[in-house]
N, C-alpha and C positions, 0 to 999 in steps of 0.2 A: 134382929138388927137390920137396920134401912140400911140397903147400901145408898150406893153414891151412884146416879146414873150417866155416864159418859157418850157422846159420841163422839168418835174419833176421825175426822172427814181429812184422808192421807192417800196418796197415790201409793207409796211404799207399802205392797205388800207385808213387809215385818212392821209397819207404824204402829199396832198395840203393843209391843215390847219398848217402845217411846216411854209409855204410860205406866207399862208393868210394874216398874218398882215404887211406882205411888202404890199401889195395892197392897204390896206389904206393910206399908205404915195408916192404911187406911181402908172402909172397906170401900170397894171400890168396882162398878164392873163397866168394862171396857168396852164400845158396839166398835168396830171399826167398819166402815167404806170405805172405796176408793175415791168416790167421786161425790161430789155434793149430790151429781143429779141421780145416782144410785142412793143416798138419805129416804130414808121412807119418814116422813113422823107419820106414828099412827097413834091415837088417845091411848092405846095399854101400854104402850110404851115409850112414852115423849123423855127425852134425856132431864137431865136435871143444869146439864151445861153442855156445849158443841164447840169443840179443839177441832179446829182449821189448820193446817199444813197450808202456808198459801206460794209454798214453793213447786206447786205441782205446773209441770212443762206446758202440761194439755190447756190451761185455760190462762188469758191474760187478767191483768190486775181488775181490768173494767167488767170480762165476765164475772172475777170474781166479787166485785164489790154490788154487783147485779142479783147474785144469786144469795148472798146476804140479806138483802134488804126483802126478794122473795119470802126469807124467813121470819114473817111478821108475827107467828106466835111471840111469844114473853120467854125466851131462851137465850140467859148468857149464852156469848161468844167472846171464846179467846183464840187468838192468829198466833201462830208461829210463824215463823220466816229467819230464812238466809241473811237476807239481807234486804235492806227495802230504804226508800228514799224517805224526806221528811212530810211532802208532798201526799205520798201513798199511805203513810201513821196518820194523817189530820183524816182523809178520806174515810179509813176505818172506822174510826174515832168518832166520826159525824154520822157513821151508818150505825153506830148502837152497839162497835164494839167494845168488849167488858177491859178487855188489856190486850199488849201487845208483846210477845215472848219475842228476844232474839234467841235463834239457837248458835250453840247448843247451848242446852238451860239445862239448871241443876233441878233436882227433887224441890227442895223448897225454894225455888222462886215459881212452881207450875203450881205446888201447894200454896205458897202467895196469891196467886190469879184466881186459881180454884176457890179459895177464903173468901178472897174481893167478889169475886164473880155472882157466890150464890149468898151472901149478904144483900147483894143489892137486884137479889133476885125477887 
């Protein structure tokens, strides 16, 4: 069985238990980092999709839509967030994000994103 490769780019140390319960309905394995600039891709192990937390304190909206577009391999991305303006969705949106989660989000709207994501992967 292929899993599903994840990475989970979250300040919250507990951020794979976000994701945990997709696991049991799927197979599924989860990388977590803290920080984007902690991300390694490396060719044996490039994710299959990259979950952004982009509630994280340390960096503003600008680094983060910076260190997005850094990510120019061919890698859905989907954003979580708190809250965020309509302004900061178009921005994402323009850098090649796949969707855009408000939290908190159920199981099947992240298994929604996930579907979307690597379809049009």
């Amino acid at each position: 069985m292929k899993f599903l490769n994840i990475f989970l780019i979250d300040p919250d140390p507990n951020g794979a238990t976000k994701l945990s319960c997709l696991r049991d309905e799927n197979a599924i394995k989860v990388t977590h980092v803290s920080t984007l600039n902690k991300m390694a891709l490396d060719e044996n192990n490039m994710p299959d999709c990259i979950v952004i937390d982009a509630d994280d304190p340390s960096s503003s909206s600008e680094d983060f839509l910076l260190c997005l577009q850094r990510l120019s391999v061919k890698i859905p991305v989907i954003v979580t967030c708190r809250e965020g303006d309509v302004s900061f969705a178009v921005k994402l949106m323009q850098s090649g994000v796949c969707d855009l989660i408000q939290k908190p989000f159920t199981n099947h709207r992240m298994n929604q994103a996930l579907e979307k994501a690597l379809k049009h992967h």
